[in-house]
C-alpha positions, 0 to 999 in steps of 0.5 A: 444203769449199767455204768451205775453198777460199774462204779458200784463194783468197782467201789466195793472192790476198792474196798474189799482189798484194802480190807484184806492190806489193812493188817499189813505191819511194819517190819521194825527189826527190817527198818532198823537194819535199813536205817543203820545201814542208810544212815550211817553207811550211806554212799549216796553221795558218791555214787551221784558224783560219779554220775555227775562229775565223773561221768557228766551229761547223759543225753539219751544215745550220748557217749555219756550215757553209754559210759554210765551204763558201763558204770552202774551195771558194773556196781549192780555186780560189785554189790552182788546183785543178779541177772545184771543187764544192759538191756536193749529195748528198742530203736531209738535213733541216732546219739549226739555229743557237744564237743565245742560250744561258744558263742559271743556278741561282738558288735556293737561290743564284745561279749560273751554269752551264755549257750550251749548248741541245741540238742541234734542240731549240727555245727557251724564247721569252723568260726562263722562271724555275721550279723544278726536278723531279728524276723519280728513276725507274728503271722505266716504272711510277715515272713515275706518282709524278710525274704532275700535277707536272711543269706549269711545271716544269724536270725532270731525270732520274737519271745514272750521269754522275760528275765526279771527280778525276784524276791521270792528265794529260789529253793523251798519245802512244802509248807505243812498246809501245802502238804495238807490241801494234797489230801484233797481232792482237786476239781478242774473246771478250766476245760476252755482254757485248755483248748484255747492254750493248746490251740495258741500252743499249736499255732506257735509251733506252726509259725515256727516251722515255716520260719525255720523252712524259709530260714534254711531255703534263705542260708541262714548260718544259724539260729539263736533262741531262749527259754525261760531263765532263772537269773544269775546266768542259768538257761533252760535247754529245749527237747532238742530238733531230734525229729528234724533231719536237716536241722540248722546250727542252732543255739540255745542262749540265757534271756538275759542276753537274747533280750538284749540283742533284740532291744538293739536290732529293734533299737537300729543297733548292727548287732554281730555274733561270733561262733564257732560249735562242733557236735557229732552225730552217733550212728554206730548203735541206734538201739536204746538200753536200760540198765536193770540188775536183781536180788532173789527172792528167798521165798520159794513160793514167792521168789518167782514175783517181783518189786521193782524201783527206778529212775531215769539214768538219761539226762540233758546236757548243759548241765550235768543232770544232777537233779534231774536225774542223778538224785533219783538214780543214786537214791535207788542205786542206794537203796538196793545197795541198802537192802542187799548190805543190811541183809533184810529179808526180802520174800519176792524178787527185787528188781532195779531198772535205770531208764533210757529216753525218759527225757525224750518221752519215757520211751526206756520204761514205756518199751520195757513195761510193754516188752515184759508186762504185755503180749498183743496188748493184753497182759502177760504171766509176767504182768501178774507176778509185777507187785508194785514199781516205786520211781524216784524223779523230782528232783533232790528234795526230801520224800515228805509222802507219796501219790496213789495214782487214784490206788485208794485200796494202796492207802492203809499200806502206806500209812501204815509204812510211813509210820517209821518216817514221820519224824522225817516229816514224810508222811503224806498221802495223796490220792492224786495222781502225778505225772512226767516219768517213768511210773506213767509206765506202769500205771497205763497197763494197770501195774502198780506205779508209784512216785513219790511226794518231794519238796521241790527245793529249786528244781524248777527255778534254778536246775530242771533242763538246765546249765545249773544243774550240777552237784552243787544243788543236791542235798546229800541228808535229803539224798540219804533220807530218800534211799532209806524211805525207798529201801523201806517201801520195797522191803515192806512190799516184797514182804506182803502176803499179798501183792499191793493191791490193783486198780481195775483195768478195761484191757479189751479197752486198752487195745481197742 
């Protein structure tokens, strides 16, 4: 009975706040000054170059992230805004650079292939020429074939990894049915499915780190493996060997061209590589940072609340981290330049925050909520005066609409915002919830977190955790559309009467 009326409550809460946020309007003088401003004035693109180009990767703890600090706290100050800070949230461990990357077959031919190291994994210290070992194992007990062979060797392990041919195009938009069915409520009934592939996923994982054991105990001078590929030279990066404290060299090289050494190993073929990598480990600075930076209030009786926007300013490093995510990166830089230059009224504090560790699990926004929003796991003053948190991380594609994370009482609000953009083809709303960033944050501690519907172009096909993911791959009128929609919703939300309305939340819960 008890859990009946909660869900009761909770139903006629939902429904008195969005009652009370129905009426909410949209500020057009506001939106003309953003889309004049965005549209015809934009940098977008300029400040993704110099994320990208200028900068290059970013791996958390990197000297490439530490010079983006650098860089986009010093915009935040040449714009104007306040309460500039590269902010410590943690420790995070040691950083790690690539300074020398190359590897080739050599026997039964010579070739080049295409890898980078893996992330915290250390060099070979000088060019190391040997043979390739493929462990074909499928079980603990196979390793045994192999011991007393693997010294001076470059071994391999077996892959479900295929390159094949497609004829589908790499880059999309979501069709206006695929738009339309994310109305819908989704169901899941695969529960056993889940199990059954965590369990395999768990003893995948267990296999591969006694080979790795025997690997080192044997000498082996490196290891090779791949993930999946997206064709015409693109190789996906792995989460890096962070967490081993005496990891071997190791590379992570196209499909293509792993599957090719192991049909010739198999095949009876001496297959030989050459390779010569060079990577430093950073220990001068353990801590993590953020980049967070503001513009006041002007609401006396408002100021003191605050609507925030952001993205993750790390990256992977065998690309340049255009997608992934300079895109959400420079549409929020964009979008808080936008509303400082238009001069558009905003009642509440704006606050900009760029993340650190997102890629190595949301650590940077995950601290930082924890850190400002919460005190011995129970909400803080600060947690009160939190409106709304946007995040921007799929990639370059279009805004078409946003997800609710099950926020209904959100829902009038954003169709009433969305008005202005539906000629932008953005006007979707979904009660669904999305995951994989840095709103996650927000969400788990009951704040309003919310990240954005795009059209997936090629994010995860070609440029997601990959060597291709460089400027080439943004689209710059998607990019400005973007930052435009984002500088809109932090407008209209720091101009509310109200906050945006909450979920409920069992704290008592939460800290148990």
């Amino acid at each position: 009975m008890r859990k009946k009326l909660s869900i009761v409550a909770i139903a006629l809460f939902t429904v008195s706040q969005a009652m009370a946020f129905q009426n909410a309007g949209v500020d057009y003088e506001g939106i003309y000054k953003i889309k004049d401003e965005g549209f015809n004035n934009s940098e977008v693109m300029d400040i993704a170059w110099n994320l990208t180009d200028r900068i290059g990767p970013r791996l958390t703890g990197s000297t490439g992230l530490k010079n983006a600090y650098n860089w986009t706290s010093q915009q935040f100050k040449d714009w104007g805004l306040t309460n500039v800070k590269v902010l410590p949230w943690g420790e995070f461990g040691k950083g790690w650079d690539v300074e020398k990357s190359y590897v080739a077959m050599k026997a039964p031919y010579y070739q080049a292939i295409i890898g980078i190291p893996k992330a915290w994994t250390p060099g070979t210290n000088g060019l190391i020429s040997a043979e390739v070992v493929y462990v074909n194992i499928q079980e603990e007990a196979d390793l045994s074939k192999f011991k007393g062979k693997l010294g001076g060797k470059v071994v391999m392990l077996p892959t479900t990894i295929e390159a094949t041919t497609t004829f589908e195009a790499d880059a999309r938009r979501f069709t206006d049915e695929e738009l339309e069915g994310m109305t819908s409520r989704r169901v899941s009934g695969a529960g056993n499915f889940t199990t059954r592939r965590i369990s395999e996923f768990r003893r995948r994982a267990a296999l591969r780190n006694a080979a790795y054991a025997m690997f080192k105990d044997e000498g082996a001078l490196m290891v090779l493996n791949t993930h999946r590929g997206g064709g015409q030279g693109t190789f996906f990066t792995s989460n890096g060997a962070r967490r081993d404290p005496n990891p071997l060299p190791e590379m992570e090289i196209a499909p293509e061209h792993y599957n090719r050494m192991v049909r010739l190993a198999t095949k009876g073929e001496k297959v030989m590589i050459e390779a010569d990598t060079k990577t430093r480990f950073l220990e001068d600075d353990l801590k993590g940072y953020n980049v967070v930076a503001e513009i006041e209030g002007s609401d006396p009786n408002l100021k003191d609340e605050v609507v925030m926007l952001g993205a993750h300013l790390d990256s992977w490093f065998a690309g340049t981290g255009a997608t992934d995510n300079a895109a959400g990166s420079a549409a929020m830089m964009e979008a808080i330049r936008i509303l400082k230059e238009s001069g558009v009224k905003l009642k509440r504090t704006v606050r900009i925050a760029l993340w650190s560790g997102e890629e190595q699990g949301i650590y940077g926004s995950r601290n930082y909520v924890q850190n400002t929003f919460m005190k011995n796991k129970k909400p803080s003053k600060a947690h009160e005066k939190l409106s709304a948190y946007y995040n921007m991380d799929n990639g370059t594609g279009a805004i078409r609409g946003i997800y609710l994370q099950s926020n209904e009482a959100a829902r009038p609000l954003f169709e009433e915002w969305f008005r202005p953009f539906h000629e932008l083809d953005a006007k979707t709303i979904t009660s669904r919830n999305t995951s994989g960033t840095d709103h996650l944050a927000f969400d788990g501690v009951g704040l309003p977190g919310f990240q954005f519907i795009q059209d997936p172009i090629d994010y995860r096909t070609r440029t997601h955790h990959t060597n291709m993911d460089m400027f080439e791959r943004l689209q710059a009128a998607d990019l400005r559309k973007n930052a435009v929609i984002i500088a809109a919703m932090v407008m209209q939300t720091a101009n509310m009467d109200q906050k945006m309305p909450r979920k409920p939340k069992d704290f008592d819960a939460l800290g148990r």
